[in-house]
PDB file of N, CA, C and O in Angstrom:
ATOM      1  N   UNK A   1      80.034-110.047 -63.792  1.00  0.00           N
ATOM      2  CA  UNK A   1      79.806-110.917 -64.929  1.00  0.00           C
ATOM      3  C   UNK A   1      78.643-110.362 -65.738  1.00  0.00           C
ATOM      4  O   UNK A   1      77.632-109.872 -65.234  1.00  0.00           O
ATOM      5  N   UNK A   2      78.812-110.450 -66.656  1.00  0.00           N
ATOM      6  CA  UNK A   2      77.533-109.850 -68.045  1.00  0.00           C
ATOM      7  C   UNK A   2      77.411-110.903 -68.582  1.00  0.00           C
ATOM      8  O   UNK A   2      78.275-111.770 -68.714  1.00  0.00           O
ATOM      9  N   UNK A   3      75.965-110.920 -69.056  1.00  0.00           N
ATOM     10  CA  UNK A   3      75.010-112.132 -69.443  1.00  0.00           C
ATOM     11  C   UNK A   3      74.579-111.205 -71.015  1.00  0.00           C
ATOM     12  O   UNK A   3      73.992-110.152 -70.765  1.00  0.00           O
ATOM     13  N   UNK A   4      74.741-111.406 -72.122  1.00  0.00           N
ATOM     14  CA  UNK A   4      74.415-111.809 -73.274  1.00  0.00           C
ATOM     15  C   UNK A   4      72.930-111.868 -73.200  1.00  0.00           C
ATOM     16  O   UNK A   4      72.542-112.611 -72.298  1.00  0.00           O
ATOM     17  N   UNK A   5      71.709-111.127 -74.099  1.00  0.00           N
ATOM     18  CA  UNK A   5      70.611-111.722 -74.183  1.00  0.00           C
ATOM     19  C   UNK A   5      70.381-111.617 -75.436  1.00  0.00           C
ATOM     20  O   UNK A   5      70.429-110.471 -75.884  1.00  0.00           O
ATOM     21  N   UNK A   6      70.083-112.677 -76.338  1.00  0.00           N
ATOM     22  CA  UNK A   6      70.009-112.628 -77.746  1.00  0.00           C
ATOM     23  C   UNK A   6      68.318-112.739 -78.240  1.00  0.00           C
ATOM     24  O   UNK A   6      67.869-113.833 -78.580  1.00  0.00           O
ATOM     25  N   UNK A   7      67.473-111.529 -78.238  1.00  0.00           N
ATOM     26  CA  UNK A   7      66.107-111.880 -78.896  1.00  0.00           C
ATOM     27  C   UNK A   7      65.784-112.312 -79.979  1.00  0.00           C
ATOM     28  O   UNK A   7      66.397-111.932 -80.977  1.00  0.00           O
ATOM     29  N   UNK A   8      64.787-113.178 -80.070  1.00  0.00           N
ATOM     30  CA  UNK A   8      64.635-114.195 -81.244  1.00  0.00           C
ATOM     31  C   UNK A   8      63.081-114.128 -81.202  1.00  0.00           C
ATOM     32  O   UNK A   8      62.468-114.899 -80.464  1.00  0.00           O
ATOM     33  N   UNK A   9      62.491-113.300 -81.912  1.00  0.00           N
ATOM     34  CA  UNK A   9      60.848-113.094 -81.512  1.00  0.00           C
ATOM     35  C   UNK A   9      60.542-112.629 -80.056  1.00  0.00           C
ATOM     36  O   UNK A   9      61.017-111.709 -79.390  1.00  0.00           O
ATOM     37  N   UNK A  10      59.683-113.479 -79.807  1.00  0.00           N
ATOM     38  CA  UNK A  10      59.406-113.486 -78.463  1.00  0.00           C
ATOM     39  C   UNK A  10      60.322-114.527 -77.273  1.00  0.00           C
ATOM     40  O   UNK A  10      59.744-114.968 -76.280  1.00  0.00           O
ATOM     41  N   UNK A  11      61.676-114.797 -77.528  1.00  0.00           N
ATOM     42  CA  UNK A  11      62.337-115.492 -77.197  1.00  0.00           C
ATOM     43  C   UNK A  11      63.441-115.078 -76.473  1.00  0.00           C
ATOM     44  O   UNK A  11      64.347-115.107 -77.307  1.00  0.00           O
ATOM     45  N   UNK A  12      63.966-114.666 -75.292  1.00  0.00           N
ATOM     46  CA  UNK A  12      65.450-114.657 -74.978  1.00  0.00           C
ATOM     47  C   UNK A  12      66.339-115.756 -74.828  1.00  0.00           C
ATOM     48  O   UNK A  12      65.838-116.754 -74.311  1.00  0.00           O
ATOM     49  N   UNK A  13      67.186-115.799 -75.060  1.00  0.00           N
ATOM     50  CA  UNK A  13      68.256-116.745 -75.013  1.00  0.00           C
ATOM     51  C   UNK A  13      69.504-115.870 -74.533  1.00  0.00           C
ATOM     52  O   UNK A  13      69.776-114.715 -74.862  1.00  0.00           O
ATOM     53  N   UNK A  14      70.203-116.744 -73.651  1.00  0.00           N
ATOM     54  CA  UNK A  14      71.432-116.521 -72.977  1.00  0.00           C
ATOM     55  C   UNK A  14      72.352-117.072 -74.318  1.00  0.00           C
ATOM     56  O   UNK A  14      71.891-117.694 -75.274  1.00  0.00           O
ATOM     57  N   UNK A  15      74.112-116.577 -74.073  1.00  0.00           N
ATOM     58  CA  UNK A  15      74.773-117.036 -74.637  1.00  0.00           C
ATOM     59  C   UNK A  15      74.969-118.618 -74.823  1.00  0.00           C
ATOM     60  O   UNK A  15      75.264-119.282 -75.817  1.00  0.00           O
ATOM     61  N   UNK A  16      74.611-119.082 -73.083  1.00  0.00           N
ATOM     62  CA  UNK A  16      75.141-120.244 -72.904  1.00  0.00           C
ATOM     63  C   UNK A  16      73.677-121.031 -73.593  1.00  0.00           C
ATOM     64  O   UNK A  16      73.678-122.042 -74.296  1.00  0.00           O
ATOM     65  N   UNK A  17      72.723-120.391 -73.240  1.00  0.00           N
ATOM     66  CA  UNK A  17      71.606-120.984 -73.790  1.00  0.00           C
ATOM     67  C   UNK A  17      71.150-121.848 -75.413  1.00  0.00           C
ATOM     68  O   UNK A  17      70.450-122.810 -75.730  1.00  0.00           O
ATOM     69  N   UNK A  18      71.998-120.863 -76.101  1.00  0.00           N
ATOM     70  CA  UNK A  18      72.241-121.035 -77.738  1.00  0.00           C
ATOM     71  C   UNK A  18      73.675-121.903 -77.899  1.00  0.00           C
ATOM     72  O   UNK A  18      73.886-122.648 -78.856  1.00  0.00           O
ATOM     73  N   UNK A  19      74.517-121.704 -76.920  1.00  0.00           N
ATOM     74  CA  UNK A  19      75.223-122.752 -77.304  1.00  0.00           C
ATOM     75  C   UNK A  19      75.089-123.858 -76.895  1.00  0.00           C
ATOM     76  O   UNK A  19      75.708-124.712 -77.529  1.00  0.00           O
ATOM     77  N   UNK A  20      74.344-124.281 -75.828  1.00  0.00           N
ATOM     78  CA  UNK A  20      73.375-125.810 -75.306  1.00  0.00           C
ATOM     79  C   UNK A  20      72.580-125.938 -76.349  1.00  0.00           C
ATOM     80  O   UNK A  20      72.620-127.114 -76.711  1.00  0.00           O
ATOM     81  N   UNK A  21      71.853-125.290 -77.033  1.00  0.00           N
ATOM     82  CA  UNK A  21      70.628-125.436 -77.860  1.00  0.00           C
ATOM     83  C   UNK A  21      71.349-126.244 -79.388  1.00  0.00           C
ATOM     84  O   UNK A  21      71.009-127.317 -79.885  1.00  0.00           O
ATOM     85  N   UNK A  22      72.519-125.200 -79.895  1.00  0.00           N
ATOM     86  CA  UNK A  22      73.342-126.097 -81.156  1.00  0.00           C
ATOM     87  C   UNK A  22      75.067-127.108 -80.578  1.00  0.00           C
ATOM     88  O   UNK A  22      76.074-127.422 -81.212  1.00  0.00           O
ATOM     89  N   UNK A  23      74.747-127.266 -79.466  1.00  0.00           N
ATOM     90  CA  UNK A  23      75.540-128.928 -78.898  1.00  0.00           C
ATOM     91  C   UNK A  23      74.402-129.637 -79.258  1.00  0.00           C
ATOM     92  O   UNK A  23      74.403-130.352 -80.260  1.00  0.00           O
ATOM     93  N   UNK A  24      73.155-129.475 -78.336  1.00  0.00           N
ATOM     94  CA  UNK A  24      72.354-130.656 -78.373  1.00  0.00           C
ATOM     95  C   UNK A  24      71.733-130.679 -80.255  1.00  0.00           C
ATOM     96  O   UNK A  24      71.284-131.801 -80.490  1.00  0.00           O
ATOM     97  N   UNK A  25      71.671-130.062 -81.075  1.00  0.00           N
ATOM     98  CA  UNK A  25      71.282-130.196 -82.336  1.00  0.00           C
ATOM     99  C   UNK A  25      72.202-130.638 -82.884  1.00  0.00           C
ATOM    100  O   UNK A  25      71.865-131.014 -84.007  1.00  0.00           O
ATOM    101  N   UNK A  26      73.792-130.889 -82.572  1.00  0.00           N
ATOM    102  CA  UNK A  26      74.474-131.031 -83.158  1.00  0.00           C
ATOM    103  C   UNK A  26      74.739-132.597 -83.222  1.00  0.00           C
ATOM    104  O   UNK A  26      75.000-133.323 -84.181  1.00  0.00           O
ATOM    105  N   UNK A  27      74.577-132.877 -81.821  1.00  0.00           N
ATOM    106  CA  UNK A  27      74.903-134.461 -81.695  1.00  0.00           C
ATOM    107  C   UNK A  27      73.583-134.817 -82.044  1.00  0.00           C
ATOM    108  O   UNK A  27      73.715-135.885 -82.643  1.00  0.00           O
ATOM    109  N   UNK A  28      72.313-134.509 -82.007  1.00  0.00           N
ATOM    110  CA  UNK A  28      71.201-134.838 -82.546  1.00  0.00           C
ATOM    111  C   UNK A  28      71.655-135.333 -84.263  1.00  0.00           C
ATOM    112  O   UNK A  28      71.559-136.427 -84.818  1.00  0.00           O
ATOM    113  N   UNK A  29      71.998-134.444 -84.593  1.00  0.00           N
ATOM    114  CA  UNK A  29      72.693-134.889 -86.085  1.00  0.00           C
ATOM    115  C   UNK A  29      73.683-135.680 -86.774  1.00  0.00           C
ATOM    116  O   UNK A  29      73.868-135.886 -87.974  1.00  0.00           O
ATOM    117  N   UNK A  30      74.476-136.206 -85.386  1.00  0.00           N
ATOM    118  CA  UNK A  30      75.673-136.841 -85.532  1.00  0.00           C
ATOM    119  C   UNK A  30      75.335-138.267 -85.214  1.00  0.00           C
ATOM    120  O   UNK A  30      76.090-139.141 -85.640  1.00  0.00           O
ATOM    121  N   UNK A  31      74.319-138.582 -84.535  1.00  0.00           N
ATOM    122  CA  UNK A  31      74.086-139.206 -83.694  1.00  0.00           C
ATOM    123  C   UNK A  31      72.573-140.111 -84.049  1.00  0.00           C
ATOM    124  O   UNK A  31      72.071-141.045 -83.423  1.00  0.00           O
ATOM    125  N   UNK A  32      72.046-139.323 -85.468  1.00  0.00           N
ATOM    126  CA  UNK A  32      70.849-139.516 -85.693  1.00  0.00           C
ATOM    127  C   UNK A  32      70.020-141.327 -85.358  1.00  0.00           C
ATOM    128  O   UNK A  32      68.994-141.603 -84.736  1.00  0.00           O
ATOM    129  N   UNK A  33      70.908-142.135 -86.007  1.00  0.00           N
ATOM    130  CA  UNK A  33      70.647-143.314 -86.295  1.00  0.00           C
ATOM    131  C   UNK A  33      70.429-144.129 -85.340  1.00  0.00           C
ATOM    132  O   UNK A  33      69.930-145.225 -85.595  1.00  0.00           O
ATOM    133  N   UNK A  34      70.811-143.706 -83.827  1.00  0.00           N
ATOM    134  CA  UNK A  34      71.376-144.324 -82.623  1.00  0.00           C
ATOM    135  C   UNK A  34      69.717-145.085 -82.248  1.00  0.00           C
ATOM    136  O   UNK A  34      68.657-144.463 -82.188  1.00  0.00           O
ATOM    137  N   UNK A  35      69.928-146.725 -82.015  1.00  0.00           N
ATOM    138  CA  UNK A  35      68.256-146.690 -81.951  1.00  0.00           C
ATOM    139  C   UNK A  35      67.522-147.215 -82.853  1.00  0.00           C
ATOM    140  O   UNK A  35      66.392-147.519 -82.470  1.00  0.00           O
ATOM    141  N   UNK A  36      67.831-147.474 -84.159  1.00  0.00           N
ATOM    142  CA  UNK A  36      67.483-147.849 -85.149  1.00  0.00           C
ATOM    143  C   UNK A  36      67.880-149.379 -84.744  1.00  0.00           C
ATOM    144  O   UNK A  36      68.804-149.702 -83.998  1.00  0.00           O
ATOM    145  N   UNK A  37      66.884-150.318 -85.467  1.00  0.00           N
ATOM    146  CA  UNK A  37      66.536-151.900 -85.349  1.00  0.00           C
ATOM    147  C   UNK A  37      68.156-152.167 -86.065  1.00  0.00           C
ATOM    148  O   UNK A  37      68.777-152.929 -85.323  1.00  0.00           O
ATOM    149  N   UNK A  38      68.990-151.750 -87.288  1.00  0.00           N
ATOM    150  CA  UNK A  38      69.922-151.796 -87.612  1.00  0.00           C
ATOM    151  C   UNK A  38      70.987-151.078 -87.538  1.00  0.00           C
ATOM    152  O   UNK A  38      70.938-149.875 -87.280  1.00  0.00           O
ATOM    153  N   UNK A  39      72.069-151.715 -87.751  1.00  0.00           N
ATOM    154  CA  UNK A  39      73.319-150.523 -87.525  1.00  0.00           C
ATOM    155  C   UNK A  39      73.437-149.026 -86.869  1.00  0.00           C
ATOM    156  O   UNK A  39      73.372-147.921 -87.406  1.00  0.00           O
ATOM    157  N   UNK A  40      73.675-149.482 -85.248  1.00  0.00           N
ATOM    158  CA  UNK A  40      73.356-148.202 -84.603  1.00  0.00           C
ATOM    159  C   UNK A  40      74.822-148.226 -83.891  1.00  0.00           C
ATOM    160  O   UNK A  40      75.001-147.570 -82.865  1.00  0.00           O
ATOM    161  N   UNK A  41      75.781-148.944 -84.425  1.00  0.00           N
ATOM    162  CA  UNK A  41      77.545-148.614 -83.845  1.00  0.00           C
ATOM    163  C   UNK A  41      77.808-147.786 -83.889  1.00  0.00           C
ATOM    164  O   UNK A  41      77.783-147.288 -85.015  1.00  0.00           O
ATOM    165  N   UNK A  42      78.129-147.196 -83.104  1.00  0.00           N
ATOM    166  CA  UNK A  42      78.845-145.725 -83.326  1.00  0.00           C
ATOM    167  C   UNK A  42      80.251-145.491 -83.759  1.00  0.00           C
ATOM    168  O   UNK A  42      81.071-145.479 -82.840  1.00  0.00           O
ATOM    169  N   UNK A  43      80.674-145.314 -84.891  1.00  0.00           N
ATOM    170  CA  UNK A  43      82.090-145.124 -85.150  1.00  0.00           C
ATOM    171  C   UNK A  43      83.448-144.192 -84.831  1.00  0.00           C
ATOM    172  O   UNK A  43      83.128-143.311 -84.032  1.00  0.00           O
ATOM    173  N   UNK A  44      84.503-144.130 -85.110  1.00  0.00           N
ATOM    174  CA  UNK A  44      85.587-143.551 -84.890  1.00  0.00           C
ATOM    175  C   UNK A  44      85.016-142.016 -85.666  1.00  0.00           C
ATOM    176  O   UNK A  44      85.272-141.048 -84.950  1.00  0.00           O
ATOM    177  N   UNK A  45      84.556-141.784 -86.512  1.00  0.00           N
ATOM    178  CA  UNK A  45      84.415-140.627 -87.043  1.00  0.00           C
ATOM    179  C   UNK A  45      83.200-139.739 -86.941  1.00  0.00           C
ATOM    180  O   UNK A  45      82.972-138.677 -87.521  1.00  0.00           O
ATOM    181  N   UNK A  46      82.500-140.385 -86.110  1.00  0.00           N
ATOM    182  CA  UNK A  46      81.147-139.709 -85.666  1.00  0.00           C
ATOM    183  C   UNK A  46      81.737-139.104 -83.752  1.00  0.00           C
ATOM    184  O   UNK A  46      81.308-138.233 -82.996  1.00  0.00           O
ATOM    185  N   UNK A  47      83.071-140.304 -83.629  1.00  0.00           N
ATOM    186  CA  UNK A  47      83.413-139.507 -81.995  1.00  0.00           C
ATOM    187  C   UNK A  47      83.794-138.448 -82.169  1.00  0.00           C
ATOM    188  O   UNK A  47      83.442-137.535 -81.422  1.00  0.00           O
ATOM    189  N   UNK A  48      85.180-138.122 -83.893  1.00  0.00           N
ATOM    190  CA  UNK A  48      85.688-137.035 -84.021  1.00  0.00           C
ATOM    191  C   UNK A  48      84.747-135.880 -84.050  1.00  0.00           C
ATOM    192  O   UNK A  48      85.096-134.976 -83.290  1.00  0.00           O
ATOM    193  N   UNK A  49      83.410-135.611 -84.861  1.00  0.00           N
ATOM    194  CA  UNK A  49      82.456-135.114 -84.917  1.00  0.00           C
ATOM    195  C   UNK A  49      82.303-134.543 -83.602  1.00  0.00           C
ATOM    196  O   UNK A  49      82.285-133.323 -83.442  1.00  0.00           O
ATOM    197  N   UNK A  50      82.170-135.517 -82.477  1.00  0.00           N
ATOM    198  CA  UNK A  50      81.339-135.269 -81.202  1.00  0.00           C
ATOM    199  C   UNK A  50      82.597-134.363 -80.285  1.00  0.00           C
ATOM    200  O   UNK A  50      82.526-133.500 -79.410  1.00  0.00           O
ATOM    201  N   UNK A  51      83.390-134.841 -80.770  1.00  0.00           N
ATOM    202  CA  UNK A  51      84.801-133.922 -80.155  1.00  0.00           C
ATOM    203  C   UNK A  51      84.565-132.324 -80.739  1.00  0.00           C
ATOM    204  O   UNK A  51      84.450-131.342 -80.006  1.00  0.00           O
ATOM    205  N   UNK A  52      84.527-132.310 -82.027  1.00  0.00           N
ATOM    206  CA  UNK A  52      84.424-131.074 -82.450  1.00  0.00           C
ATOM    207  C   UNK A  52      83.105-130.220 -81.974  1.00  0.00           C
ATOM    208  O   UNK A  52      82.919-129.024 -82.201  1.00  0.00           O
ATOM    209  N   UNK A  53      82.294-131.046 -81.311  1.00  0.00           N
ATOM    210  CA  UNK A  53      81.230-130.264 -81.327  1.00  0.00           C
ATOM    211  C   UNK A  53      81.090-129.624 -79.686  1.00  0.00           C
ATOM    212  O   UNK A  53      80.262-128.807 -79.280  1.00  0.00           O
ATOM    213  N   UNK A  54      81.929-130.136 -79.108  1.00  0.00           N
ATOM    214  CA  UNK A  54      81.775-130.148 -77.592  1.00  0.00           C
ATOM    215  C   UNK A  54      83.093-129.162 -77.448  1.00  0.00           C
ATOM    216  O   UNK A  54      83.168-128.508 -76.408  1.00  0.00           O
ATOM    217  N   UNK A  55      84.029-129.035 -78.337  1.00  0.00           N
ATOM    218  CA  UNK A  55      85.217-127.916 -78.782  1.00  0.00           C
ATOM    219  C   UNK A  55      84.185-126.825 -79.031  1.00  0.00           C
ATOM    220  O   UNK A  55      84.474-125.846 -78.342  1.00  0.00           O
ATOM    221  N   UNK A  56      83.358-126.676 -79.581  1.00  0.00           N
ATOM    222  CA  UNK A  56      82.874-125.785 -80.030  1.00  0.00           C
ATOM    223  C   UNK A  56      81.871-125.319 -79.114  1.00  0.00           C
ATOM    224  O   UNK A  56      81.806-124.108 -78.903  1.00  0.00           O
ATOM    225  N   UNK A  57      81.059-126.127 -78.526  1.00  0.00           N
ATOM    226  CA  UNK A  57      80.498-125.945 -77.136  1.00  0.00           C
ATOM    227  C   UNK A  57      81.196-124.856 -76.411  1.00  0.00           C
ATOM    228  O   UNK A  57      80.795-123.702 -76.258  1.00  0.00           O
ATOM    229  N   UNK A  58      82.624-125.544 -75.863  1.00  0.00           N
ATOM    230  CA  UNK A  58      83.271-124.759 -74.616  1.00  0.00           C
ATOM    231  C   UNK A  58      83.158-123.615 -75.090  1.00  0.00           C
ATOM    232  O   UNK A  58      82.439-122.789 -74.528  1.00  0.00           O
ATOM    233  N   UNK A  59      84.062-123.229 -76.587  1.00  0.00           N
ATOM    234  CA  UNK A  59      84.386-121.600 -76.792  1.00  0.00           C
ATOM    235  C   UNK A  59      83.146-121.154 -76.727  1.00  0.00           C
ATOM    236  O   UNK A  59      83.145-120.282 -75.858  1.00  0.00           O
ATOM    237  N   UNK A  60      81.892-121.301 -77.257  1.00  0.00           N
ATOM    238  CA  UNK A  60      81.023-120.344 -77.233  1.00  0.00           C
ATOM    239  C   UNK A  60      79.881-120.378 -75.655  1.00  0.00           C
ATOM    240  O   UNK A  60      78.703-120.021 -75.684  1.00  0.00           O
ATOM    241  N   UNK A  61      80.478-120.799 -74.627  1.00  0.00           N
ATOM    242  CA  UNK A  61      79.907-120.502 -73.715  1.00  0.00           C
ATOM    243  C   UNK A  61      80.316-119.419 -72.731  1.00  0.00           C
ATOM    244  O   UNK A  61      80.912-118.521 -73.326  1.00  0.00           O
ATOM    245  N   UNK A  62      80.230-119.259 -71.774  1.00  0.00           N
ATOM    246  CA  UNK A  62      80.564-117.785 -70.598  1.00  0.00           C
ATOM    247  C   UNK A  62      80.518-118.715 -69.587  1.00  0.00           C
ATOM    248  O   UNK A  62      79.543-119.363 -69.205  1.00  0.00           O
ATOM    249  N   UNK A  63      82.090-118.735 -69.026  1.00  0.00           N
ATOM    250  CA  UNK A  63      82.371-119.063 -67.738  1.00  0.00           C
ATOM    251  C   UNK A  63      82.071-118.303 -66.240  1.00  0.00           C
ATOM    252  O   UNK A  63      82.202-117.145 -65.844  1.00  0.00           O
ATOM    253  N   UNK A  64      81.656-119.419 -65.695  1.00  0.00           N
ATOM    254  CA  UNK A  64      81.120-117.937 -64.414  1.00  0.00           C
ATOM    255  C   UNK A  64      82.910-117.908 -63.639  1.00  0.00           C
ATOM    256  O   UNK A  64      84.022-118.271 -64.023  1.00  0.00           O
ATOM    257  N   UNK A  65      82.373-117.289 -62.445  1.00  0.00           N
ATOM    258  CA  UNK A  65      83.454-117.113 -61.734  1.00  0.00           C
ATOM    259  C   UNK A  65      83.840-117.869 -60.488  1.00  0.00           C
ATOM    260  O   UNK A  65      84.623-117.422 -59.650  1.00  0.00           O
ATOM    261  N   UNK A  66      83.281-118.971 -60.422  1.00  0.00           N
ATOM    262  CA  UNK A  66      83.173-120.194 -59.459  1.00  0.00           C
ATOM    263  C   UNK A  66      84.305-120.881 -59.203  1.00  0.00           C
ATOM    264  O   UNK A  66      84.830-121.409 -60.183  1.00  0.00           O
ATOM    265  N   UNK A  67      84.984-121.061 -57.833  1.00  0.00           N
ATOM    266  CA  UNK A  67      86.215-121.560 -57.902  1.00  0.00           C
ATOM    267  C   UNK A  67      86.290-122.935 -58.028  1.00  0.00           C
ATOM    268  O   UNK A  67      87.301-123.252 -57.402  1.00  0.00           O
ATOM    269  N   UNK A  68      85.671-124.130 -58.588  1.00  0.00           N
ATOM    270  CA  UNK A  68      85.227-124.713 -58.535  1.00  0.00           C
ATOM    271  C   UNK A  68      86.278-125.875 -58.916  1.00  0.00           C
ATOM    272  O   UNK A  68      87.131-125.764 -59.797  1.00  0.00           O
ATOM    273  N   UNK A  69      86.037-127.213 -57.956  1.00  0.00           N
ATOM    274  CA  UNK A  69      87.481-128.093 -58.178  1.00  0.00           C
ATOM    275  C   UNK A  69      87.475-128.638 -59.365  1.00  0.00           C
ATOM    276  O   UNK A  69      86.395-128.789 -59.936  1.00  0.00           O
ATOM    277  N   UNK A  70      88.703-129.051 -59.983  1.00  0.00           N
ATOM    278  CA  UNK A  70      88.693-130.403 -61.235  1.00  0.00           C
ATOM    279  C   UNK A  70      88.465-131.280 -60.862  1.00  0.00           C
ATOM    280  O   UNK A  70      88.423-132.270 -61.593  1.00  0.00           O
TER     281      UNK A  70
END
């Protein structure tokens, strides 16, 4: 298995690392309001959002080789 190291300054990041880093920014953004004294429902089109973003998650991560159950 090969690991991806992406330098960013003084920074490495793994593949999987950057794609944890823009999931969690992503629902950070989708998600902003959650918490607020008013209107913090979460709707049908903020789940689609959260679907797409967790789609987008999987592809850009690196599966190990773990036989691991469903």
């Amino acid at each position: 298995m090969h690991t991806l190291i992406i330098t960013n300054g003084n920074m490495d990041y793994t593949t999987n690392e950057l794609a944890l880093i823009n999931l969690i920014g992503n629902i950070n953004k989708i998600f902003y309001y959650v918490g607020e004294v008013e209107g913090d429902d979460i709707d049908r089109f903020d789940l689609r959002q959260l679907d797409r973003a967790v789609a987008s998650f999987k592809q850009d991560i690196i599966l190990g080789d773990h036989n691991a159950q469903d």
